[in-house]
PATOR-398982 format. One line per 10 residues: for each residue x, y, z of C-alpha. Coordinates in Angstrom, 1 decimal, always signed. Layout:
BEGIN
X Y Z | ...
END
This chain:
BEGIN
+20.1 +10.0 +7.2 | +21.7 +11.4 +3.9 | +20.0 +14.5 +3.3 | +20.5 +14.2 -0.5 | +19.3 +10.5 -0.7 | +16.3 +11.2 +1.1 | +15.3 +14.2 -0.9 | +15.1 +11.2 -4.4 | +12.0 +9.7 -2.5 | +8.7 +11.5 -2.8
+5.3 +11.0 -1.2 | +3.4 +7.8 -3.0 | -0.4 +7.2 -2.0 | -1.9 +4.2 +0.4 | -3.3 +2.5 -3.1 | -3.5 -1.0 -3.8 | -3.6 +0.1 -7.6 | +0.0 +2.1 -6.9 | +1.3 -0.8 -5.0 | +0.4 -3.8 -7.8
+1.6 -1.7 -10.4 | +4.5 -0.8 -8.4 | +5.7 -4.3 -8.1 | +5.1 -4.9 -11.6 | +7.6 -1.8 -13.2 | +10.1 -3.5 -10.8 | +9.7 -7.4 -12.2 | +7.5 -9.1 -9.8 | +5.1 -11.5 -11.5 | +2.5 -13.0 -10.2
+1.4 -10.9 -7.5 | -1.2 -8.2 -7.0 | -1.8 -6.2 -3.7 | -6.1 -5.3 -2.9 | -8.2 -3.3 +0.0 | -8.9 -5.7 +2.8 | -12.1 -4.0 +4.1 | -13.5 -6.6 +6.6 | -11.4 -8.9 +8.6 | -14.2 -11.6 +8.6
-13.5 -15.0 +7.5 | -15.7 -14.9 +4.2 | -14.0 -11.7 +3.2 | -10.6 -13.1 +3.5 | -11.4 -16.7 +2.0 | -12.5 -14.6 -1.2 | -9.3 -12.7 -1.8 | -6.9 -16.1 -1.3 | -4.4 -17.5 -1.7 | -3.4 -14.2 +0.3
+0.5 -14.1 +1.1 | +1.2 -11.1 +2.9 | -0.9 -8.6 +4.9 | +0.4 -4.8 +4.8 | -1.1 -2.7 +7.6 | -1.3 +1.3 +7.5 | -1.8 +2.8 +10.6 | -1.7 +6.3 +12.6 | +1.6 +6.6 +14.1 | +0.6 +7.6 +17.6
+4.0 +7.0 +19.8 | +4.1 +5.9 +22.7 | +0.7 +6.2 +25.0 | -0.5 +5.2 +28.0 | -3.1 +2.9 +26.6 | -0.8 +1.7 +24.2 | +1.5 +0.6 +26.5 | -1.2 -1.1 +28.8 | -2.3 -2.7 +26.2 | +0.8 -3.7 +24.3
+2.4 -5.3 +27.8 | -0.6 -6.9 +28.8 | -0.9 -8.8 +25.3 | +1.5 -11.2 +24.2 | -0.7 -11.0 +20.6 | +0.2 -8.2 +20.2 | +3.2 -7.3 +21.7 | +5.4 -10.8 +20.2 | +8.9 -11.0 +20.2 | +11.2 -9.0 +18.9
+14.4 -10.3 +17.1 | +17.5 -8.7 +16.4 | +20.1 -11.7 +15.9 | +20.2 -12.3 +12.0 | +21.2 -15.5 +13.2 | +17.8 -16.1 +15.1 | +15.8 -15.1 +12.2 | +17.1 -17.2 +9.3 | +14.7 -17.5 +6.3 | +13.2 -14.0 +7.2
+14.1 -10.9 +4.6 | +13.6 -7.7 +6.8 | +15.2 -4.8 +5.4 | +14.6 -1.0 +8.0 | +13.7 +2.2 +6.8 | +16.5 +4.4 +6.3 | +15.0 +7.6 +4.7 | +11.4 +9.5 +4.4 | +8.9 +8.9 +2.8 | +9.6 +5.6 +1.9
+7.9 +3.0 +3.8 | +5.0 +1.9 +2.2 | +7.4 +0.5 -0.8 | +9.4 -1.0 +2.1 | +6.6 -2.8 +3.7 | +5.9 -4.1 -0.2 | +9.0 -5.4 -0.5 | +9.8 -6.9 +2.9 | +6.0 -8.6 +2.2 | +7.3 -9.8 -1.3
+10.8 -11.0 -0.5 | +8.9 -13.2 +1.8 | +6.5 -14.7 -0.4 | +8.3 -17.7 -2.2 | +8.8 -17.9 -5.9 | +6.5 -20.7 -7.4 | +5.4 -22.5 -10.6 | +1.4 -22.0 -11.2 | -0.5 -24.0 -13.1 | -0.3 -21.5 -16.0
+2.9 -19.3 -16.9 | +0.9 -16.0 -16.0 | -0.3 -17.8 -12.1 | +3.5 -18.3 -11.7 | +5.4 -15.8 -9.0 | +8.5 -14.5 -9.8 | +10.6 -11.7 -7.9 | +12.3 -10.5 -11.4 | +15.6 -9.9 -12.0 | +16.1 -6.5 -9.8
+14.7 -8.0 -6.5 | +16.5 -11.1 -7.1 | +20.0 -9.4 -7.8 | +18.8 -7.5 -4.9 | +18.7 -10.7 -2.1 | +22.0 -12.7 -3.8 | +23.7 -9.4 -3.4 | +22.4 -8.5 +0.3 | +23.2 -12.3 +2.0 | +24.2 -11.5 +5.5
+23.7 -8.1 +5.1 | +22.1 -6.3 +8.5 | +18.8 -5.3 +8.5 | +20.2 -1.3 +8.0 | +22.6 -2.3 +4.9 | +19.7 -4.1 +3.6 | +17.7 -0.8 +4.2 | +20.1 +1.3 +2.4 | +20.4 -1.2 -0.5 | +16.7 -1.0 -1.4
+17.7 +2.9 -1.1 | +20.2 +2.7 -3.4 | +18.4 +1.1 -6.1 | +17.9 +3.6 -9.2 | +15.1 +0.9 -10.4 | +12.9 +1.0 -7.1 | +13.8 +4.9 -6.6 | +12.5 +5.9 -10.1 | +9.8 +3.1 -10.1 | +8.3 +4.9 -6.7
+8.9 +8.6 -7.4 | +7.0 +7.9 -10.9 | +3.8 +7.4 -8.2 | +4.2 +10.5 -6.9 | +1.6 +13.3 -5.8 | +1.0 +15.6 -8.0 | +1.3 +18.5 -5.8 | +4.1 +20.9 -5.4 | +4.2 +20.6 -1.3 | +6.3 +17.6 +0.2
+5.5 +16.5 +3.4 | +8.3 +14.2 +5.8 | +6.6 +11.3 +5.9 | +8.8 +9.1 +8.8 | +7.1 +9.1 +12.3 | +9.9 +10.2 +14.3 | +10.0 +13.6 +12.3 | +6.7 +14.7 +11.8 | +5.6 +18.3 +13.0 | +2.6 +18.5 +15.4
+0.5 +19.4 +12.9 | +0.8 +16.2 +10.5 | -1.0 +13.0 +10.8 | +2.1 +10.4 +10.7 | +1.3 +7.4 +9.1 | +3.6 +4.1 +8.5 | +3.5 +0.6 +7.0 | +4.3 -2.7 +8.4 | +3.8 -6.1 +7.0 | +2.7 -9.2 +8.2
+4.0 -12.8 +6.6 | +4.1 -16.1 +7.7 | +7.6 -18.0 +7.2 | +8.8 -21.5 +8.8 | +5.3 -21.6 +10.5 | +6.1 -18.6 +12.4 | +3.8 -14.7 +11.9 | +6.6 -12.6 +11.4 | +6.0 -8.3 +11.4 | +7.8 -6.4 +9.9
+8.3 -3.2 +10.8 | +11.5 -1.2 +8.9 | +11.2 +1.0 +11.9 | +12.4 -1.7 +14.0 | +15.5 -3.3 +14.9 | +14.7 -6.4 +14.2 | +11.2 -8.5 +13.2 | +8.4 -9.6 +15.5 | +7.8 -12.4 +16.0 | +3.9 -13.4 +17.0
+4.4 -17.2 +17.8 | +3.8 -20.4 +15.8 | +0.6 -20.3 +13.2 | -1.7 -23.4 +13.2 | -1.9 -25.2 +10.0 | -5.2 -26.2 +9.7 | -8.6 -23.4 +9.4 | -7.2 -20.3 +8.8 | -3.6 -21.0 +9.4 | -1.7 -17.7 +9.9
-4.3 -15.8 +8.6 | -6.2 -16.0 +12.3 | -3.2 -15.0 +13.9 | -2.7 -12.2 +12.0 | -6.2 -11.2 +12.2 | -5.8 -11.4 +16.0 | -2.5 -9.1 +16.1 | -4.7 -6.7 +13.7 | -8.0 -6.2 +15.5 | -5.8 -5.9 +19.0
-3.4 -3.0 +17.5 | -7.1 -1.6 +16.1 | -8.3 -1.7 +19.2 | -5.7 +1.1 +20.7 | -7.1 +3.2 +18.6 | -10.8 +3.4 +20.2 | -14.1 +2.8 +18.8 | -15.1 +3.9 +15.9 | -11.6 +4.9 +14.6 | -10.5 +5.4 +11.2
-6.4 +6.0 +11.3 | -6.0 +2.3 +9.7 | -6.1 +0.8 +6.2 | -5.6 -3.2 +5.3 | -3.9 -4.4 +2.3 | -3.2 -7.9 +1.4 | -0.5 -9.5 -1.3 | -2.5 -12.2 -3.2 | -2.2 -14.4 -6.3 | -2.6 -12.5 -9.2
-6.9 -13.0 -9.4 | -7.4 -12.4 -13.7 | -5.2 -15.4 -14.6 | -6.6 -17.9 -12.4 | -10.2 -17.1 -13.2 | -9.5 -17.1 -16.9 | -8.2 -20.9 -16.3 | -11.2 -21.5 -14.4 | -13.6 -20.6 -16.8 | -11.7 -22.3 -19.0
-12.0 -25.6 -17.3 | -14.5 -28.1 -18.8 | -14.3 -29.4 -15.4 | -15.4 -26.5 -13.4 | -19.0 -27.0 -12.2 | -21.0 -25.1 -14.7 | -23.2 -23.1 -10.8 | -19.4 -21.6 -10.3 | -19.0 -20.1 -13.5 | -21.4 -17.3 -13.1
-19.6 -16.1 -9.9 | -16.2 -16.5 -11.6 | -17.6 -14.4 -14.7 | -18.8 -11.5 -12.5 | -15.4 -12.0 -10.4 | -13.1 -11.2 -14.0 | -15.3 -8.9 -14.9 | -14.7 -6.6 -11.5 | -10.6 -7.4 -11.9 | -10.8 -6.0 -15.4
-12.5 -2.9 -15.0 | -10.3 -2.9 -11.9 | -6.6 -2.7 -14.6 | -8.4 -0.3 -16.4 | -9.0 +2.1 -13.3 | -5.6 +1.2 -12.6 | -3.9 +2.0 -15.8 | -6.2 +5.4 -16.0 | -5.7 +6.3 -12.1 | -1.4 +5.4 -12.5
-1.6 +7.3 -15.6 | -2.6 +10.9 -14.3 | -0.6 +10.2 -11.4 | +2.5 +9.6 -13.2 | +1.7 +13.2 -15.2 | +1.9 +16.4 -12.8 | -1.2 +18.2 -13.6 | -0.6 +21.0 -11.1 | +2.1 +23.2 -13.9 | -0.3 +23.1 -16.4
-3.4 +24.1 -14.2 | -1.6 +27.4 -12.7 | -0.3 +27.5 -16.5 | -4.4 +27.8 -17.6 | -5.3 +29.5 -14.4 | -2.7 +32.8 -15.8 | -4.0 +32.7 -19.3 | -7.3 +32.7 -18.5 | -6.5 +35.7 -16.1 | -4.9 +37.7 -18.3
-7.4 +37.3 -21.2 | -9.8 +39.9 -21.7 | -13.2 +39.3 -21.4 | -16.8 +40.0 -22.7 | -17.4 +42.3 -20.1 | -15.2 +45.5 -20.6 | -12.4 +45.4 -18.3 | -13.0 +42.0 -16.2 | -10.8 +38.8 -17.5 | -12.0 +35.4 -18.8
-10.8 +34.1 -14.8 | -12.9 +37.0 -13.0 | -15.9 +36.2 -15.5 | -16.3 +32.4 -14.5 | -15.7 +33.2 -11.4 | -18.8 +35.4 -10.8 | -20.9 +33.4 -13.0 | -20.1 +30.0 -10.6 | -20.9 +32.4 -7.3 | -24.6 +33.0 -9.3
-25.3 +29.6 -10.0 | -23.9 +28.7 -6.4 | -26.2 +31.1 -4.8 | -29.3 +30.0 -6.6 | -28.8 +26.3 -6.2 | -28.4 +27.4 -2.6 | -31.3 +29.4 -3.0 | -33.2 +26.2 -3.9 | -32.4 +23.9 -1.7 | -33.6 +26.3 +1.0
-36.9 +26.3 -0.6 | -37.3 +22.8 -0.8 | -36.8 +22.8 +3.3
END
């Protein structure tokens, strides 16, 4: 890896609101990426059409029970690819630097999802002109070369550092380098294309392949959710080292349309109403959240934390700093205090 490349790319949070805005500073229109908390059939039927599933997990290596379980399921084991020419139709770009993946698994999700007209200008999905100059410029590019092209964008690099913690540690975030003391976490994506489930992994060589997806009930969907809950289940009961996103249809513009329908049933529009109503507030959490991210709080905090230590204080000889301090401590040990009457 190029040591100076690599340092460009900070740490971004596992944040559906990063992730749709994300896509959005880079040109893509149409889309918007949400939790998946259940992998129940009612819970996915309410966040369709869904197009892409991206899948954060605890990079554990290679483990006995991993292995066991990996050979002895062909669900979740699939078929890796590495011929470009066996994988036509299928963008997969690899991971070439830190701290990087989660935008890759966004974009090797989003590249797959096929530009199309909606029945309004705002349901319509468009990759915008930088993902778009992207693909015509990276035909029969490797999977690597691909890798290093997303990598070289200025647009994509200064569109994900703009996400970045604000915290002044950095902290490798590719699997293969992480200290024993780190939780390693990593991305992949799952999409169907040409009735296949394809995953893709930037870690791999190539993408998996997880077999032909049925067309009618759930379609790929149930495949997917059958790769998903096996890969869960190499974790262990009661595990939490996972999170599920999914790529949908923008939600605000088709409910608006709905609504908007004389011919929607007038029982539905309740539930559409309340359904707007949760996307809104959602953009504004979003716009508030992506705003304090994209402004480093930390400089101006040890900035306040010095003035206040340095100014004098009521109490002869103690600063402002040392003042609050103690005053927190008595109001800590009486609320303390308190509670341990109330037991």
């Amino acid at each position: 890896m190029d040591d100076e490349m690599e340092a460009g790319w900070s740490l971004t949070e596992s944040d559906p609101l990063v992730f749709t805005q994300l896509l959005q500073d880079i040109g893509v229109k149409g889309l918007q990426v949400d939790d998946v908390y259940s992998l129940d059939s009612a819970t996915l039927e309410a966040l369709q059409p869904i197009h892409a599933l991206i899948f954060l997990f605890k990079w554990v290596g290679q483990t006995p029970q991993s292995e066991a379980l990996a050979q002895g399921s062909d669900a979740l084991r699939g078929e890796e690819i590495t011929d470009p020419d066996d994988y036509l139709g299928v963008y997969f770009a690899n991971q070439v630097i830190n701290n990087s993946c989660g935008t890759l698994a966004a974009l090797n999700a989003v590249m797959n999802v096929a530009p199309q007209e909606g029945q309004t200008p705002e349901e319509t999905i468009s990759h915008g002109d930088e993902l778009q100059n992207l693909r015509e410029f990276g035909v029969g590019m490797n999977p690597v070369d691909l890798g290093y092209l997303i990598t070289n964008s200025d647009r994509i690099r200064q569109v994900h550092n703009s996400f970045s913690a604000s915290s002044p540690f950095a902290i490798s975030q590719h699997p293969s380098l992480q200290s024993d003391k780190e939780d390693p976490y990593h991305f992949v994506a799952y999409v169907p294309v040409q009735g296949c489930l394809w995953e893709l992994d930037g870690l791999r060589r190539g993408p998996v392949r997880h077999g032909v997806v049925d067309e009618r009930g759930e379609g790929w969907i149930g495949k997917a959710r059958e790769v998903i809950e096996k890969r869960i289940a190499t974790y262990g009961e009661g595990s939490l080292m996972f999170n599920l996103l999914c790529v949908r249809s923008a939600a605000i513009p088709r409910l608006q349309r709905l609504l908007a329908d004389p011919t929607t049933p007038a029982e539905f529009k309740p539930t559409y109403q309340s359904q707007l109503e949760t996307e809104r507030e959602k953009v504004r959490r979003g716009k508030l959240e992506n705003g304090l991210r994209r402004n480093n709080l930390v400089p101006l905090m040890v900035e306040l934390t010095k003035i206040l230590a340095e100014q004098k204080g009521q109490e002869g000889g103690k600063s402002v700093l040392e003042e609050a301090t103690e005053k927190a401590r008595v109001v800590g040990r009486e609320k303390r205090a308190r509670r341990a009457e109330k037991e």
